[in-house]
C-alpha positions in Angstrom: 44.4 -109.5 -23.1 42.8 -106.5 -24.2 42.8 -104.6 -27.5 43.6 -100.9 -26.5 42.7 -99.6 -30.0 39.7 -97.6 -31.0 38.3 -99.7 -32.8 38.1 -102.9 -31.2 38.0 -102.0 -27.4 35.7 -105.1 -26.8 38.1 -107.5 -28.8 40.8 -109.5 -26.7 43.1 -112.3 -28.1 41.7 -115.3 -28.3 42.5 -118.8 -30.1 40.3 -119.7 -33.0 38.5 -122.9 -32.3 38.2 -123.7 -36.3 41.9 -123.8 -36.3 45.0 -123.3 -34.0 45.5 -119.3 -35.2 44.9 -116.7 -32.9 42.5 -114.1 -33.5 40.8 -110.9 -31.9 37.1 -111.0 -31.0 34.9 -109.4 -29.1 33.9 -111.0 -25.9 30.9 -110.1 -23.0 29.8 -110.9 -20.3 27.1 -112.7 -22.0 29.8 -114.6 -24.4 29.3 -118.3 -24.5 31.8 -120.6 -22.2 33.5 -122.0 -25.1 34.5 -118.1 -26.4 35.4 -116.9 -22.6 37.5 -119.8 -22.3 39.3 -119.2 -25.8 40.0 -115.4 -24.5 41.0 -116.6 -21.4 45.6 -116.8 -20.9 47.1 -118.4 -17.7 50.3 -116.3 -17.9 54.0 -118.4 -17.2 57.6 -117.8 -16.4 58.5 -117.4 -19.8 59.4 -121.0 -21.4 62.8 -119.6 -23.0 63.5 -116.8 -20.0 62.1 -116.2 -16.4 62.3 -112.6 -17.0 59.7 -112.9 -19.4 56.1 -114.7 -19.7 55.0 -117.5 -21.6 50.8 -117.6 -22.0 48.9 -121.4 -21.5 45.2 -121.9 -22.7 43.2 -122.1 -20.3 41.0 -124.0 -21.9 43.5 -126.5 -23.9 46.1 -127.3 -20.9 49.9 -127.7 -22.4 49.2 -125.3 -25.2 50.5 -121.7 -25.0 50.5 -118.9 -27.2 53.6 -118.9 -29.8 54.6 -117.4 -33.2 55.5 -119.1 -36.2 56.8 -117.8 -39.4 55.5 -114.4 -37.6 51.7 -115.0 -37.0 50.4 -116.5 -33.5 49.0 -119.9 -33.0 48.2 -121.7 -30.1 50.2 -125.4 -30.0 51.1 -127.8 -27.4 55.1 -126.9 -26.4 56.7 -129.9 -28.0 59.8 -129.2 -25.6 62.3 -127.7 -28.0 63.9 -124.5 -27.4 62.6 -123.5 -30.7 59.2 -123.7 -28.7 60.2 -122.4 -25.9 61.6 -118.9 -27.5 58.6 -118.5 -30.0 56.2 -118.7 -27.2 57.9 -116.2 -24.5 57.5 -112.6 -24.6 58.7 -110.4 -22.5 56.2 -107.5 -21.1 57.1 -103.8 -21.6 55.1 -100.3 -21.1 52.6 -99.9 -23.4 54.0 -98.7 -27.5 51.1 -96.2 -27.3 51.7 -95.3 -23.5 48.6 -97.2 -22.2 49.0 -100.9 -20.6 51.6 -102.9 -21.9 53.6 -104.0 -25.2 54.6 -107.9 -25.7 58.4 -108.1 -27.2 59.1 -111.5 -29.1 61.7 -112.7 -26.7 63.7 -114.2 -29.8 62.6 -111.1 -32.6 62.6 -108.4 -29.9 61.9 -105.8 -32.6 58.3 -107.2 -33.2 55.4 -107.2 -30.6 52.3 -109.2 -30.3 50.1 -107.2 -33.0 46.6 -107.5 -34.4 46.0 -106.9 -37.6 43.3 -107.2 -40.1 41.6 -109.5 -36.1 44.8 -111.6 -36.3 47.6 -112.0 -34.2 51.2 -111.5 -35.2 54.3 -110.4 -33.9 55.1 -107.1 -36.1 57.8 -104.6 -36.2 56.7 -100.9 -36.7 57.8 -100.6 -40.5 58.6 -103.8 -42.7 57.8 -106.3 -45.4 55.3 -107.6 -44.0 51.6 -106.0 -44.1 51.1 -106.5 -40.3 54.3 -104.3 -40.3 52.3 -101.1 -41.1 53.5 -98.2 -39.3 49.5 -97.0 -39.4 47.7 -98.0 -36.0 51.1 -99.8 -34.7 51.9 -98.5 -31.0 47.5 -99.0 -30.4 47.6 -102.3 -32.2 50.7 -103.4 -30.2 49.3 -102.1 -26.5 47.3 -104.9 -24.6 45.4 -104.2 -21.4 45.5 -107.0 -18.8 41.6 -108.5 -17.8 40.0 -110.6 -15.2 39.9 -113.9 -16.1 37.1 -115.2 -18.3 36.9 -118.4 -16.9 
């Protein structure tokens, strides 16, 4: 996935191999294997709704994309339904009108967001900094890429 905003065009979310956070980062062609395979998403029936879609490394099988206490990480599903609705999102149009918007399946005000290169899911106005109304509908639009690896 893509970051559709100005500034980080080449960025796409990515797990941080230091930790289990998810991050932006720009990634090329001539990226290393490791960094194309930490961008790259095998995308799922959502865990918690079919409607929806649930992202898998594909690099670290059994481990998918999911928020917890509103930033992104990438764990192994430990089976719950906790689990299951934290890491299922459900794809709408794009917030800013280009490619498409990723609603928390159990927040569905917030959307996948990066912020500051980190992944969150964020509402557009809130509490939280990622909440910022500055930058939200870019900073919540994703374009789908080719696989990485």
């Amino acid at each position: 996935m893509r970051a559709t905003t100005s500034c980080c065009t080449a960025d796409y979310l990515q797990h941080d191999t230091s930790d289990d956070k998810v991050v932006i980062a720009p990634v090329t062609a001539g990226s290393s294997a490791t960094d194309k395979g930490d961008a790259t998403w095998i995308v799922h029936a959502g865990l918690a709704d079919g409607n929806c879609v649930s992202f898998e490394s594909a690099d670290g099988p059994g481990q998918y994309l999911r928020h917890y206490a509103f930033q992104l990480h990438l764990q192994p599903d430990d089976g719950t339904g906790q689990f299951a609705a934290d890491a299922t999102f459900c794809p709408k149009i794009g917030n800013s009108g280009t490619g498409y918007s990723l609603q928390s399946f159990n927040y569905p005000a917030k959307y996948i967001r990066h912020y500051s290169f980190t992944g969150y899911i964020a509402s557009n106005g809130g509490g939280n900094a990622w909440d910022t109304t500055s930058m939200w509908s870019q900073d919540t639009s994703w374009l789908a890429a080719s696989p990485w690896s």
